[in-house]
C-alpha positions, 0 to 999 in steps of 0.5 A: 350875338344875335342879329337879324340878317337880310334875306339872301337873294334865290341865286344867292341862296343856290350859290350857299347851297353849293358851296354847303354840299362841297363842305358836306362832302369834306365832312364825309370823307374827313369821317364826319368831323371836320377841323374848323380851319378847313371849313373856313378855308373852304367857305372863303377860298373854295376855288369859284365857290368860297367867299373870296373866289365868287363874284358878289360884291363885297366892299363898300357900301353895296357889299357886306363891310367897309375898309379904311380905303373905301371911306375915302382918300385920306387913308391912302394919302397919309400911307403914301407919305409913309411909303416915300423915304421906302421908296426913295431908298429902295427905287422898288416896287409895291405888292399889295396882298389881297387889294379888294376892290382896288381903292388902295391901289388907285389912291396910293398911285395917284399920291405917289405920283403927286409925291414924285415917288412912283413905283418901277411896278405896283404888283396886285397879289389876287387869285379871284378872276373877279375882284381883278376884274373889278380891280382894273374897273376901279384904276381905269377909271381912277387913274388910267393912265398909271394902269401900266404900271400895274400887274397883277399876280397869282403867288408873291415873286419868286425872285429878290425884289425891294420895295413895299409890301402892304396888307390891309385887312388880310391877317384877319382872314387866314383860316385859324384853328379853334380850341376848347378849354374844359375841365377834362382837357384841350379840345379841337373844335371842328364841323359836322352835320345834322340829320337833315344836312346842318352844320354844327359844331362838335369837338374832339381831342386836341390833336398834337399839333394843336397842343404845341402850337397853344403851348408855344404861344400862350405857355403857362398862361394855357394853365390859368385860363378859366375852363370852360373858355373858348378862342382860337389860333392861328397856325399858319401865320409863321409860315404865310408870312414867311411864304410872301416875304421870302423874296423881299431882300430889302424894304418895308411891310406894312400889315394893318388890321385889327388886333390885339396885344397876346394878353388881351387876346386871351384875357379870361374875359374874353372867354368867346374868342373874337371870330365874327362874320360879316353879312350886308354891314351886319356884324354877328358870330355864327359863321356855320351859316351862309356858307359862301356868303358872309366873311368870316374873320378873327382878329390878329395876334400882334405879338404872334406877327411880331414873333413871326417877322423875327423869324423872317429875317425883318431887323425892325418892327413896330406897332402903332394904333391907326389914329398914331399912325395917321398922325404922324403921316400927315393926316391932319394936313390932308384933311385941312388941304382937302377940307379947303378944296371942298366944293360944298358943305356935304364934301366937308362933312364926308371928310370929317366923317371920314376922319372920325371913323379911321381915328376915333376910340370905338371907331378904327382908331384904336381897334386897328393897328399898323404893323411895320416891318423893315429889312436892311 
């Protein structure tokens, strides 16, 4: 997929060289391969480097993708309705993994607050000092005066909570592990540099631990997949999911991305797997460039989450395409209620356009999924 990006900026450029010489050195020491998990983990999370630690803007219009809570309020709205018989049984607390610019955070408050269902505490998960930095900007400057109810933490509670946790377009950016199918067997592909210091791709022999994981998730299916074929896995979800439920005794979660059912996500067709990198609105597939930059992303296999919450003790869990979802919470009387307050016919047309893009087939509609996991 080829696309033409903007050109990166001087301090950006030096930003990237940065975090280049960290992953280089990585490489080194790792013996001049490195798996591409680590390279991901590196190019988002670096601390003060990675992707996700660094100060540049990434929501929204000035930064790199938009999610469901930057297009508008609507989004929010119909998951508050969601959240209210959670929170009427439980009288708990909200966490939000990774609450970007703090959109989510702001509207879901100032529903509930209309709802009369309002929180004890809405605890924001975010190591990056700069995206709770602009966080706080964004629900001081929306709602105020619910600022107090807020917290912000640096790992999920380590003592018994009930309430909601949500995660909307986190899964998508856990580091995963890619695999090569050949005709002389299972490859690991990983990292390496050039002579002159450029990353390219390599690969070795699937080290065990990867053969099990493949073998446990796709089974006989491994066998039947076209050679060559390309995709990736990952490992860590069972245990990142069982890390930040582990104290959550009674509730809900809800886990929206986007995804695919495990057979559509290792049809032979899909032979490229669906790593993708996003870069100022524009949406390509090479993420060994840019490092620091650009999010690097791959979509999630709802079937592995589901397997991963029955592990985790959930009793419940279903999953339902974003447009089903709105729906069924109210999206339709949120649009007619917020349409008839329009001021003028540009309020009107954001909302409709809003309302295409969060529902609509080839919008979010149907590439993103809920995912709702209850306990007791």
């Amino acid at each position: 997929m080829r696309v033409q990006l903007p050109e990166p900026s001087a301090d950006e450029r030096e930003h990237s060289t940065r975090v280049a010489a960290l992953i280089r050195t990585e490489i080194v020491a790792a013996g001049g391969a490195l798996d591409f998990a680590r390279y991901m983990e590196l190019a988002l999370y670096a601390p003060g480097l990675g992707y996700y630690s660094a100060g540049a803007a990434k929501f929204g219009a000035a930064g790199d993708f938009v999610t469901a809570p930057e297009l508008g309020f609507l989004f929010a709205r119909c998951l508050a309705q969601a959240l209210v018989p959670v929170l009427h049984e439980t009288s708990g607390d909200i966490l939000e993994l990774g609450p970007g610019s703090g959109a989510l955070a702001a509207e879901l408050l100032l529903e509930l607050e209309r709802a009369q269902m309002l929180p004890a505490r809405y605890c924001l998960l975010e190591r990056s000092a700069d995206l709770r930095a602009r966080q706080r900007e964004t629900l001081s400057a929306r709602a105020p005066h619910l600022l107090e109810r807020c917290a912000w933490l640096d790992a999920p509670p380590a003592v018994a909570w009930r309430g909601v946790l949500i995660a909307n377009e986190v899964i998508d950016a856990l580091p995963v592990r890619l695999f090569a199918l050949r005709t002389d067997g299972v490859f690991a592909r990983g990292v390496t540099c050039s002579d002159r210091g450029a990353f390219e791709w390599c690969e070795i022999a699937a080290d065990a631990a990867l053969q099990n994981a493949l073998a446990r998730s796709l089974g006989a299916v491994l066998q039947a997949l076209p050679r060559p074929y390309c995709s990736e896995i990952c490992t860590t979800l069972s245990p990142w999911l069982a890390a930040v439920t582990q104290t959550l005794e009674r509730g809900a979660a809800y886990f929206i991305d986007y995804g695919h059912s495990r057979d559509d996500y290792y049809a032979p067709a899909r032979n490229r797997g669906t790593l993708r990198c996003h870069y100022r609105h524009r949406a390509h597939d090479d993420p060994l460039i840019l490092p620091g930059l650009q999010d690097i992303t791959a979509w999630v296999d709802f079937d592995a989450l589901g397997f991963a919450a029955a592990s985790s003790s959930f009793s419940a869990i279903s999953l339902h395409s974003q447009a089903q979802f709105l729906f069924a919470n109210g999206l339709e009387r949120f649009f007619a209620v917020a349409h008839a307050r329009a001021g003028d016919e540009a309020s009107r047309y954001r909302l409709a356009q809003e309302v295409k893009r969060l529902t609509l087939p080839g919008q979010m509609g149907d590439a993103f999924a809920v995912m709702t996991l209850a306990k007791r």
